[in-house]
C-alpha positions as CSV (number, residue, x, y, z in Angstrom):
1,X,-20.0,56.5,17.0
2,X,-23.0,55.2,14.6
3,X,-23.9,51.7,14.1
4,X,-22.6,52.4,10.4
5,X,-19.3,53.6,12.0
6,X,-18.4,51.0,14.0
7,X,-19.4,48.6,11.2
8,X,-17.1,50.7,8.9
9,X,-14.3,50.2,11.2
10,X,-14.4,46.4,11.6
11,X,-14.4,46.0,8.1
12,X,-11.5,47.9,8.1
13,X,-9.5,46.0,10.7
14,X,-10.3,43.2,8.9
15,X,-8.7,43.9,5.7
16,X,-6.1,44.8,7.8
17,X,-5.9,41.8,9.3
18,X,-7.0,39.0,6.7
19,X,-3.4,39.9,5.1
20,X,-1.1,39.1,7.9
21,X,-3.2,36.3,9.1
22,X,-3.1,34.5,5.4
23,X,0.7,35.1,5.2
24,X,1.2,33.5,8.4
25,X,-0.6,30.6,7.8
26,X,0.6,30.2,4.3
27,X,4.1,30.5,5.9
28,X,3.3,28.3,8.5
29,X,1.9,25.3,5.9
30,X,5.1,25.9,4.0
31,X,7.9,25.8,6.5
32,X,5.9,22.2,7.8
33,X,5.7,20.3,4.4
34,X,8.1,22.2,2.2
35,X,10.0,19.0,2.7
36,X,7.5,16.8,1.0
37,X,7.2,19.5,-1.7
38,X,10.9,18.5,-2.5
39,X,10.3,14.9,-2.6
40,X,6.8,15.3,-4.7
41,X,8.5,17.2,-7.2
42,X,11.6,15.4,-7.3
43,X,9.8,11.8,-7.9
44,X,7.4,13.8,-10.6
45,X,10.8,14.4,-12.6
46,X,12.1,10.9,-12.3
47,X,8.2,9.7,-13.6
48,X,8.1,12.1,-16.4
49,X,11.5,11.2,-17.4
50,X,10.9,7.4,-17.5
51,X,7.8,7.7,-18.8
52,X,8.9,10.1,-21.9
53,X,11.4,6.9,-22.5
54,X,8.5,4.3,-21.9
55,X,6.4,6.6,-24.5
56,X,9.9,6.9,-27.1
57,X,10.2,3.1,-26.9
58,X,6.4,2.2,-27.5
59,X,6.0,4.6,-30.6
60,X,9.2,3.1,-32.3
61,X,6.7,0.2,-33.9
62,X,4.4,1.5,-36.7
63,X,1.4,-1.7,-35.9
64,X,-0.3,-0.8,-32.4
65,X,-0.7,-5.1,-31.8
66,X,3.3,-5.5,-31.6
67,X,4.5,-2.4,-29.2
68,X,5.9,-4.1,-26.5
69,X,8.4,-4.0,-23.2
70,X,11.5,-5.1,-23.8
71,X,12.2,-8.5,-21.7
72,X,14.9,-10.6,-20.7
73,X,18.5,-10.7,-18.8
74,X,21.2,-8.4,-18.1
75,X,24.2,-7.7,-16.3
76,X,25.7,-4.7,-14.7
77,X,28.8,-4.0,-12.7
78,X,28.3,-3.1,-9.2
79,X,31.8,-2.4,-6.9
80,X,33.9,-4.9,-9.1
81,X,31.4,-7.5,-9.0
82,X,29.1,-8.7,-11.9
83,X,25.4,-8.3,-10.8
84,X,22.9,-10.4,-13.7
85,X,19.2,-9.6,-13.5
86,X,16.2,-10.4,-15.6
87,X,13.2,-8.4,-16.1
88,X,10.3,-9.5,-17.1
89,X,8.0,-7.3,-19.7
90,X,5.3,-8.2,-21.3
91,X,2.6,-6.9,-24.5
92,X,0.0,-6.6,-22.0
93,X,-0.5,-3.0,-23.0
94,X,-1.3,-3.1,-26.8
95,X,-2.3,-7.0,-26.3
96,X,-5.6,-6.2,-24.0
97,X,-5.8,-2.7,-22.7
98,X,-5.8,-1.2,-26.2
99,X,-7.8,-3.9,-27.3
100,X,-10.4,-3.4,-24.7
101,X,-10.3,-0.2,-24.7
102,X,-11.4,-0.1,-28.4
103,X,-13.8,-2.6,-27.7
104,X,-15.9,-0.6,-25.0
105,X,-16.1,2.7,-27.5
106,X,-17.2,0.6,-30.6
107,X,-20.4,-0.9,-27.5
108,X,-19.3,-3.8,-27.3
109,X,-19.6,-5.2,-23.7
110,X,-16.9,-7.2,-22.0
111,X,-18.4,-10.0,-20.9
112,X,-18.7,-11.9,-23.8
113,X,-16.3,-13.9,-26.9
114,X,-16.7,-10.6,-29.0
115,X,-14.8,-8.6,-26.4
116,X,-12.0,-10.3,-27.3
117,X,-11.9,-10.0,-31.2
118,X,-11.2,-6.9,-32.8
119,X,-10.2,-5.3,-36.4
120,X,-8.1,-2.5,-35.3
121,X,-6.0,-0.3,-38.0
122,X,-6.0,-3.7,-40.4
123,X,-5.0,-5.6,-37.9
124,X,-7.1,-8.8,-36.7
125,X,-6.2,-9.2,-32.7
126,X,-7.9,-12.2,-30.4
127,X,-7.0,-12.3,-26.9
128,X,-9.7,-14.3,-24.8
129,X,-11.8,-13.5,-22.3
130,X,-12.1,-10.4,-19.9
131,X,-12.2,-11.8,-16.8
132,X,-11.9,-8.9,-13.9
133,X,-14.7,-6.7,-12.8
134,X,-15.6,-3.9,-15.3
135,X,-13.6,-0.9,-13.8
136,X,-10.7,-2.0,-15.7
137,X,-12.4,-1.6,-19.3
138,X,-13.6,1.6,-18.4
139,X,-10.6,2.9,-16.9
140,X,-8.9,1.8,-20.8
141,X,-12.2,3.4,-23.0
142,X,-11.5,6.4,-21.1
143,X,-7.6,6.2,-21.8
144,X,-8.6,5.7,-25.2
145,X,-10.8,8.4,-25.4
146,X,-8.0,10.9,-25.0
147,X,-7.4,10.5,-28.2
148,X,-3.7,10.8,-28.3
149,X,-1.5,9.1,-31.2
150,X,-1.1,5.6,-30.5
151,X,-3.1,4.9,-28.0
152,X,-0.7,5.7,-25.0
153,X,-3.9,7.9,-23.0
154,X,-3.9,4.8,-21.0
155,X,-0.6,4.4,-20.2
156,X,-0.8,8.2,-18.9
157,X,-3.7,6.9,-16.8
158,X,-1.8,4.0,-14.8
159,X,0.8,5.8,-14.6
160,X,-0.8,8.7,-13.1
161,X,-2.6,6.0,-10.6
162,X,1.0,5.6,-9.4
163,X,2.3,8.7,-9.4
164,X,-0.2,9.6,-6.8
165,X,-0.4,6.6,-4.5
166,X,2.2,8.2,-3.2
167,X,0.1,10.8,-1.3
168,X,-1.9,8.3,0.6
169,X,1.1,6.4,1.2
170,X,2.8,9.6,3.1
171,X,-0.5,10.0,4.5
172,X,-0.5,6.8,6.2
173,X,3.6,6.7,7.5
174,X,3.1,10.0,8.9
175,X,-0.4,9.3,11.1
176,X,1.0,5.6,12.2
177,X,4.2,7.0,13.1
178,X,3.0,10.6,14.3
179,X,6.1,11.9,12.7
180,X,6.2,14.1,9.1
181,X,9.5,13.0,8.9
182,X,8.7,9.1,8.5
183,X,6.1,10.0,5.7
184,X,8.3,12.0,3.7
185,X,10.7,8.7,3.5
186,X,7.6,7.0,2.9
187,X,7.0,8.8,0.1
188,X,10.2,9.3,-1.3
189,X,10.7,5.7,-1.2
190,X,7.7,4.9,-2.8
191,X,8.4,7.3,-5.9
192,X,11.8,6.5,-6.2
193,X,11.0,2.3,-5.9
194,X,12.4,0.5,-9.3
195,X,9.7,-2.4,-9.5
196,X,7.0,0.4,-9.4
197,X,9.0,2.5,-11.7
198,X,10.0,-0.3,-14.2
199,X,6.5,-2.1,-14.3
200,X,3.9,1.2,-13.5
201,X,5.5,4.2,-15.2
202,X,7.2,2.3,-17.9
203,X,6.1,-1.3,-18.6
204,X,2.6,0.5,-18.0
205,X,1.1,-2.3,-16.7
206,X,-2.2,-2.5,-14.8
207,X,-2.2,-2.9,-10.9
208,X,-2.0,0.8,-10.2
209,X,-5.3,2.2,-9.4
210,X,-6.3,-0.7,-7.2
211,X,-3.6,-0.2,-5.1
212,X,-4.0,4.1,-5.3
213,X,-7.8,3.0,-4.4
214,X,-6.8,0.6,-1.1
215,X,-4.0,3.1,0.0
216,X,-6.4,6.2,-0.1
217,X,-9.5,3.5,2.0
218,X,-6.5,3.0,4.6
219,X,-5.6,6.5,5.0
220,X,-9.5,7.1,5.4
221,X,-9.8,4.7,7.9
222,X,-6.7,5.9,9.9
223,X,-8.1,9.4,9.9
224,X,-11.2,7.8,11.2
225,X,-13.3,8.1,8.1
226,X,-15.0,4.9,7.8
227,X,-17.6,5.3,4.9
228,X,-15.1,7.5,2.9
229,X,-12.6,4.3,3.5
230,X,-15.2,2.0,3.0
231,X,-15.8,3.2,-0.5
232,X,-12.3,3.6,-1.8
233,X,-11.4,-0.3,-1.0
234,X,-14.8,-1.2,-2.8
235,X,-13.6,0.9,-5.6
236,X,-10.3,-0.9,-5.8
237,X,-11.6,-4.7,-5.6
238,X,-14.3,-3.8,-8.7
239,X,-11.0,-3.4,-10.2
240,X,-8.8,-6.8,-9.6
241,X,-9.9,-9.5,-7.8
242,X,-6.7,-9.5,-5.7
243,X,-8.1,-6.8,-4.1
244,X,-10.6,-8.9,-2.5
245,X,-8.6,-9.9,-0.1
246,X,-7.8,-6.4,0.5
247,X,-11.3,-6.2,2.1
248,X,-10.7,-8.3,4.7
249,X,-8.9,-5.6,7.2
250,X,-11.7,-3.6,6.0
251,X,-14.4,-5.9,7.3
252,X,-12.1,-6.3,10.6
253,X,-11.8,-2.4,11.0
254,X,-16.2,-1.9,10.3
255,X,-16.8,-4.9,12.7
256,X,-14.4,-4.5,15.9
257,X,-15.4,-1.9,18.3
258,X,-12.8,0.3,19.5
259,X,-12.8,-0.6,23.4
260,X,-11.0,1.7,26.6
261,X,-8.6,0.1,28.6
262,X,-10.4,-0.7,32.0
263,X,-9.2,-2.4,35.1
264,X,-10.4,-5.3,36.6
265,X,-12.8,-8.1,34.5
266,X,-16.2,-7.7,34.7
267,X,-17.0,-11.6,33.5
268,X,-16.9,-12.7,37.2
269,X,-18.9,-9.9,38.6
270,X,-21.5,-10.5,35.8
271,X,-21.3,-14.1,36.7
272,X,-21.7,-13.9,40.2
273,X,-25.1,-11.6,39.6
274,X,-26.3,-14.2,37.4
275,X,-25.5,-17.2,40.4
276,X,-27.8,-14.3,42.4
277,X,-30.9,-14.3,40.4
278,X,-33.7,-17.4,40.9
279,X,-33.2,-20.5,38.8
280,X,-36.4,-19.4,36.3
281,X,-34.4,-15.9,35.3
282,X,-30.7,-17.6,34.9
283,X,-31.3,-18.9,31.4
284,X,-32.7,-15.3,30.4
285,X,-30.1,-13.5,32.7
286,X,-27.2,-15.5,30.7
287,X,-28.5,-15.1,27.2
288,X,-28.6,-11.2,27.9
289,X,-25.1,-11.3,29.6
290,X,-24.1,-13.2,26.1
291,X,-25.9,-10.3,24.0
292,X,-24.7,-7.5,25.8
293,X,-20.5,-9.2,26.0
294,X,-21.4,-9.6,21.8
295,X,-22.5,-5.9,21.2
296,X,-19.5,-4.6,23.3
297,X,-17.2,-6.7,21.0
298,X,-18.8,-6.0,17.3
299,X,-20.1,-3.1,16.2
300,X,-22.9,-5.0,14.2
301,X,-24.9,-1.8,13.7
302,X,-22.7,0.0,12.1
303,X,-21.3,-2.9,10.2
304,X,-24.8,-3.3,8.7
305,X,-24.3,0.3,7.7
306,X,-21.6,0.0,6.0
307,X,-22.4,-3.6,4.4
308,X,-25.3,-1.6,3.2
309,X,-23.1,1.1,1.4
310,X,-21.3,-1.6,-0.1
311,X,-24.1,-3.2,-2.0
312,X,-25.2,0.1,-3.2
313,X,-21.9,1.3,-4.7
314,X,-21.3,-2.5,-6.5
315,X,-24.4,-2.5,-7.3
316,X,-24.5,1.0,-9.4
317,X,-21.2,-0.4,-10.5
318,X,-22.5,-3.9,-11.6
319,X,-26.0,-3.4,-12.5
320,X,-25.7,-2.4,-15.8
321,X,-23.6,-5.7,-16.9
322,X,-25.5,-8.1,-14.9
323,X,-28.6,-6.2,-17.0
324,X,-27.3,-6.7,-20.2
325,X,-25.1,-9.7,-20.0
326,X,-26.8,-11.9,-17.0
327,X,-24.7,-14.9,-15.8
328,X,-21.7,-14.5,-17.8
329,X,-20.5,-11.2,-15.8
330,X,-20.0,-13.5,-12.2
331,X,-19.2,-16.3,-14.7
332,X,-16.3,-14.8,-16.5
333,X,-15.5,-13.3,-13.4
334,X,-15.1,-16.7,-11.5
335,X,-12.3,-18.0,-14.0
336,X,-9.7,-15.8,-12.4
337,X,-10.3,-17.6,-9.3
338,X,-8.8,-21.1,-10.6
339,X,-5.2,-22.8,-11.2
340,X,-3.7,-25.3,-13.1
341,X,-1.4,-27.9,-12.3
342,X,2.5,-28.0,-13.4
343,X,2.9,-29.6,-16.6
344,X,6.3,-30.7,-15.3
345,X,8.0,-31.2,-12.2
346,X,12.2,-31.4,-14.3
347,X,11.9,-28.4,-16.4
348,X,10.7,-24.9,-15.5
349,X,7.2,-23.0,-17.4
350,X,7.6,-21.1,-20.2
351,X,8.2,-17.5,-20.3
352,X,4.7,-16.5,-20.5
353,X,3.2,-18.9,-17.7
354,X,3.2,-17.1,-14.5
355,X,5.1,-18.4,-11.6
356,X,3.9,-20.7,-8.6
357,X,5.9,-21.8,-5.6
358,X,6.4,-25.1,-6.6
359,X,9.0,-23.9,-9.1
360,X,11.4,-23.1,-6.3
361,X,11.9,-27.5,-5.8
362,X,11.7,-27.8,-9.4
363,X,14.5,-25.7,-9.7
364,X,16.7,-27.1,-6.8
365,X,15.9,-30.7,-8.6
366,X,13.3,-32.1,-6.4
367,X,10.1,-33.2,-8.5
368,X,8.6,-35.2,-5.5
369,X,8.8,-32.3,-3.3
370,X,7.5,-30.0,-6.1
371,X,4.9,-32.4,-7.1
372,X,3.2,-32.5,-3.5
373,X,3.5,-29.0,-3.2
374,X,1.5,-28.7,-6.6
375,X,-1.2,-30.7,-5.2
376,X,-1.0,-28.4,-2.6
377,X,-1.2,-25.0,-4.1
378,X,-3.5,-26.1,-7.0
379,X,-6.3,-27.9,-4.3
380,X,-5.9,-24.2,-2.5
381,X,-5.2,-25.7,0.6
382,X,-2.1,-23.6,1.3
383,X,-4.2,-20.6,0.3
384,X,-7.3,-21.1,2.7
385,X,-4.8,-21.5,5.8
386,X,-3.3,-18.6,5.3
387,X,-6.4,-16.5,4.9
388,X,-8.1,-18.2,7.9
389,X,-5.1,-17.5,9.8
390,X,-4.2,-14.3,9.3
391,X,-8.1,-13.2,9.3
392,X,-8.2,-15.3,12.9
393,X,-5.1,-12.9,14.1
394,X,-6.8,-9.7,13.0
395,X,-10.1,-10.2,14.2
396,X,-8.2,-11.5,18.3
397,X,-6.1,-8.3,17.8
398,X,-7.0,-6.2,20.3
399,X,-7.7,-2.6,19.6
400,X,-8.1,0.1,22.3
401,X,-9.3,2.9,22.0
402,X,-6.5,4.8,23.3
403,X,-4.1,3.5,20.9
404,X,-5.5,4.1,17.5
405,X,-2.4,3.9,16.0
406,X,-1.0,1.3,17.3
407,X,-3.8,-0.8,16.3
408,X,-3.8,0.8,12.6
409,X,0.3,-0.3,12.3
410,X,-0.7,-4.2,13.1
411,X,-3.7,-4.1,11.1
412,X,-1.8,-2.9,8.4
413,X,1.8,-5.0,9.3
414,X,-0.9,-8.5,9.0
415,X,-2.6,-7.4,5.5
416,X,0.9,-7.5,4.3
417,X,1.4,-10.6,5.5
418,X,-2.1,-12.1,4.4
419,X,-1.1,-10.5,0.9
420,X,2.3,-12.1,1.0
421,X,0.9,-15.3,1.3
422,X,-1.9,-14.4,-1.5
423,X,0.9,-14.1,-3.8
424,X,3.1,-17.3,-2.7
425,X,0.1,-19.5,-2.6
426,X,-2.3,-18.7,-4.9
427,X,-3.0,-21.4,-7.5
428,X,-2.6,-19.3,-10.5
429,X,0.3,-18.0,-9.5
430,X,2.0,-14.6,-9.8
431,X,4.2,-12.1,-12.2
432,X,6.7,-10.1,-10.8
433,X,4.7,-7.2,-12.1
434,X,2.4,-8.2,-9.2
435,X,4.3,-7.2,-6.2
436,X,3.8,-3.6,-7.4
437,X,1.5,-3.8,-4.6
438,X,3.9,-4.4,-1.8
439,X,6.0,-1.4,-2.7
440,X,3.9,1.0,-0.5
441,X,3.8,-1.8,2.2
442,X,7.3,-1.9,2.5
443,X,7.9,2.4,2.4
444,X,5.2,2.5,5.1
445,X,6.6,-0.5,7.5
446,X,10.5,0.8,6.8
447,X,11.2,-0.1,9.9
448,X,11.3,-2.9,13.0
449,X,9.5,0.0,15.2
450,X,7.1,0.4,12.6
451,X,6.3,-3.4,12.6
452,X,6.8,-4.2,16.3
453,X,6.7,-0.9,18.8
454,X,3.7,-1.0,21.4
455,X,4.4,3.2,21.5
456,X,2.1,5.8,19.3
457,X,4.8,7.4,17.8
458,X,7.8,5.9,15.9
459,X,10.5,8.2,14.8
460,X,12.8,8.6,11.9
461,X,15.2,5.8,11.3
462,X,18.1,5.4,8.4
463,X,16.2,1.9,7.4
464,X,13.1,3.7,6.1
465,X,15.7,5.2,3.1
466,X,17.1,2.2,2.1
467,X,15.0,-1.2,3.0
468,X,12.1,-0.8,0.5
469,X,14.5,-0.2,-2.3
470,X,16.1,-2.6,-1.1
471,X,13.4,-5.7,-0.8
472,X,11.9,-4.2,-4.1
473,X,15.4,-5.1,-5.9
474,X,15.0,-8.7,-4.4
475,X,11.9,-9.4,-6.1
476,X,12.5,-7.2,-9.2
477,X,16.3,-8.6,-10.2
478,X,16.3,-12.2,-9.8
479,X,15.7,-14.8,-12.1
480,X,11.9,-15.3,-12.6
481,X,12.1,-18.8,-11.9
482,X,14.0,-18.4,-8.2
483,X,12.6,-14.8,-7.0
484,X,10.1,-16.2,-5.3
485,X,12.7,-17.6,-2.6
486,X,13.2,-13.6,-2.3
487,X,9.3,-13.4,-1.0
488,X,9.5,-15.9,1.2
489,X,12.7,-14.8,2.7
490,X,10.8,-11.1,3.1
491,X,7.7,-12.8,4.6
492,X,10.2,-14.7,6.9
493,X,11.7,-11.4,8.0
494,X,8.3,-9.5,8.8
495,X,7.1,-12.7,10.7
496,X,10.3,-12.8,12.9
497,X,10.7,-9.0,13.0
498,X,11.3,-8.8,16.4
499,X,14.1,-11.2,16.5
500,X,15.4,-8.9,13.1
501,X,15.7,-6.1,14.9
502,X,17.4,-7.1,18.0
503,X,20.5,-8.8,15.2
504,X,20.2,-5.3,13.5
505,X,20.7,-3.7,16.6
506,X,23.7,-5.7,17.7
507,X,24.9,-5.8,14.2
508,X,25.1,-1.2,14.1
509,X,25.7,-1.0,17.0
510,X,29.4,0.2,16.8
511,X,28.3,3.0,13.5
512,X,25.0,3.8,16.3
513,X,28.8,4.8,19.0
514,X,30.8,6.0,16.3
515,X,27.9,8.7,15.5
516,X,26.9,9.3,19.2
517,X,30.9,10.0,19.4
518,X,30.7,12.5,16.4
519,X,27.8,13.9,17.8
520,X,29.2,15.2,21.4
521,X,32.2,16.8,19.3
522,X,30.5,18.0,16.9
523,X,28.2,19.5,19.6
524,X,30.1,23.4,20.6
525,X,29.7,23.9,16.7
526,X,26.1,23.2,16.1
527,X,25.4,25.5,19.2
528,X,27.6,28.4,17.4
529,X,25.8,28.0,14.7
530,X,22.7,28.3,16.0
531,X,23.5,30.9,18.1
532,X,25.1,32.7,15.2
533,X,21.7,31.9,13.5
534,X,19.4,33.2,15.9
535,X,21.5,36.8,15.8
536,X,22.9,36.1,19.1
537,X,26.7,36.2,19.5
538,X,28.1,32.9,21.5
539,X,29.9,34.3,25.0
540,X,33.7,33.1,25.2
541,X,32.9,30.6,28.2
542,X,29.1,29.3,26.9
543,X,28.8,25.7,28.2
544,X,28.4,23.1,25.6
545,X,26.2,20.2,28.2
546,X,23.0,20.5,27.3
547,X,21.6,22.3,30.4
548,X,20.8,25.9,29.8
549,X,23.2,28.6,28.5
550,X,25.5,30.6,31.5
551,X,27.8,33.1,31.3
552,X,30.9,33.9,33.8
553,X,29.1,36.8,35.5
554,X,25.9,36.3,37.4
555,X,22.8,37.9,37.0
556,X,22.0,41.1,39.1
557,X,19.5,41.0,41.8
């Protein structure tokens, strides 16, 4: 056979080939995520549907400046028991983002007083300063620039934002827990959350792409990508400054080194050879000891790296503004950063002040309690502990190497914690629009194994279905003035965790017999059913234990 022939044949085999090895991975990928197919496209329908009713109830008013979200209290019935609720909604949308949006395609640059004027379709709007970094105005020129009627490309855009954190979130359950399973709930969760739903997809209001951006940097840095993380967490803090804070795992995951487990302590040995060496070399001996204990510890090299990618990608990002507008662009900036105090300590804020937790004593009718715990909050003092703290516990963690994922869960279970105190603390205080944020948090760490197990995998548990809805509605339904107790008593539970899950535990315990019961009688059908599945017809006498399969006559020799 020729050269030519041979050649001739291969190709042939190949296309023979390519067909049925294409089918079977195609079949393959399906039968392994057809699962989060379902969910994908069932929380796509619920998002298009509330946000055709978001988009119905913002084009009902004719003048752009007064299309708002309806706001206040409510009631509903729930198992013969009235259930009152109060949502909070805001004009943010036509208020600022169209505004600003407007602003940035007529060249006029945020950070300045005549970003916040504007003559828009006859009507004069002034809304104050722009004071975030400049993502956010581009992100609304470019919803703008869609060009559809009324404005609403933006709202397409944040909505979209939160539509598809729900990919990195899956992402994430599923490599923490090394189970699909866990991510689909993740996901599902996620999509089907109400204070996403309610404040992202129909309130459109603005925290979505900074979170989309930390989520994806998390998943990267799970997977091991660190410069692909590292860039998608700078992306989302040149968003919102609350996502500054977000960078703090980042910095802990660029600076610690991943370190194997190894028996023994080598401090003493490399003590002892120092006692060994001549009384001119110790000095020198220890200082290198000191270097070399610091280098296996922090990965300074490739934190300089990184550090280094960072300044390049804020500064393409900031450049031009700093160019053209100097000192006001940090200046501006900085005014998100401060507070004000309580004007009183009887009578709660307004509707449109944002909420602090020294409402909680003003409400319960303390004003010396809530007045110390203004000076508190206001002099940041509650706000630096916390960060120091919880940027102390992450830094001690340890992380070995051969437990990436362990690692990963806790690095992740104390930026919710770190955030959680952000938003109890912080001297200008919050919205409940805010806690958007904690929505993928709480699909991801569904469960006490999640938070507290010292194994690699976790595995499916009911909890992941039903506790993020559930701590979503805590923050989401309660009166604005008292929800906060709702955070705290969520940051309480994730802090004692363990000693949650041990009263959960004794709590199901008799549902966790009742379905082990259900299960063993249950079990001579399932195995019926699978045999009758498999094409194989179930012998009169098959065992139903869950050794092997026998039948009454043994097997010839």
């Amino acid at each position: 056979m020729s050269l030519l022939d041979k050649y001739k044949s291969r190709v042939q085999q190949l296309k023979t080939m390519f067909p049925r090895v294409v089918g079977r991975r195609i079949t393959r990928f399906l039968l392994e995520y057809w699962l989060l197919f379902v969910v994908l496209a069932l929380g796509l329908y619920v998002w298009v549907e509330v946000f055709r009713a978001a988009l119905t109830d913002y084009l009902d008013s004719s003048v752009w400046v007064s299309r708002m979200v309806w706001l206040g209290k409510g009631e509903f019935q729930l198992f013969g028991y009235t259930v009152q609720y109060q949502l909070e909604g805001y004009s943010d949308y036509s208020f600022y983002y169209v505004h600003w949006g407007n602003n940035m395609l007529n060249g006029i640059l945020p950070y300045c007083e005549e970003f916040g004027h504007i003559e828009l379709e006859g009507v004069t709007n002034n809304n104050g300063l722009y004071i975030f970094p400049p993502l956010y105005a581009l992100l609304y020129a470019a919803g703008v620039a869609l060009n559809l009627d009324g404005y609403w490309g933006i709202g397409l855009l944040l909505a979209a934002f939160g539509y598809l954190t729900a990919l990195p979130t899956y992402g994430i359950a599923k490599e923490l827990s090394g189970n699909r399973h866990v991510g689909e709930a993740a996901a599902l969760t996620y999509l089907l959350n109400p204070n996403v739903l309610y404040h992202i997809d129909f309130a459109w209001l603005n925290p979505s792409p900074f979170i989309f951006f930390f989520f994806l940097g998390f998943y990267f840095l799970v997977k091991n990508h660190r410069h692909l993380g590292t860039v998608s967490i700078v992306v989302a803090a040149l968003f919102k400054q609350t996502a500054w804070f977000l960078g703090f795992p980042l910095v802990v995951y660029l600076l610690i080194r991943p370190r194997p487990m190894r028996r023994g302590d080598t401090q003493d040995t490399e003590d002892e050879e120092i006692e060994k060496e001549p009384e001119t070399q110790k000095a020198s001996q220890k200082v290198i000891v000191l270097l070399r204990r610091i280098s296996s510890y922090f990965d300074l090299r490739g934190f300089a790296q990184s550090t280094l990618l960072v300044l390049i990608i804020v500064g393409i990002v900031m450049a031009p503004f700093i160019i053209a507008q100097g000192e006001n662009v940090l200046f501006y900036m900085s005014l998100a950063a401060g507070g004000f105090p309580l004007e009183s300590f009887t009578d709660p804020p307004g509707y449109g002040m944002p909420i602090r937790l020294q409402v909680l004593p003003v409400m319960a009718g303390m004003p010396e309690l809530a007045q110390a715990l203004d000076t508190l909050v206001y002099d940041k003092f509650l706000l630096t502990l916390g960060v120091v703290l919880f940027l102390g516990l992450m830094v001690i963690e340890p992380r070995p190497a051969d437990h990436p994922r362990r690692y990963m869960r806790r690095l992740l279970y104390l930026t919710l914690l770190l955030m959680l105190w952000v938003h109890l603390t912080g001297p200008r205080g919050v919205f409940k629009y805010y806690f958007t944020l904690f929505a993928p948090f709480f699909s991801i760490l569904s469960s006490t194994k999640m938070v507290t197990s010292k194994e690699e995998t976790v595995g499916f548990s009911v909890s992941m279905l039903w506790l993020p809805i559930a701590l979503s509605l805590l923050i989401l339904l309660p009166d604005r003035n008292v929800y906060l107790a709702g955070v705290i008593i969520i940051f309480v539970g994730y802090v004692a965790a363990d000693a949650v899950g041990a009263f959960w535990n004794v709590l199901t315990a008799p549902l966790r017999w009742l379905g082990r019961a259900v299960t063993t009688r249950l079990r001579p059908v399932r195995q019926r059913v699978a045999a009758w599945w498999r094409g194989v017809r179930p012998h009169h006498n098959m065992t139903v234990d869950n050794g092997p399969t026998e039948s009454s006559e043994a097997p010839s020799e």
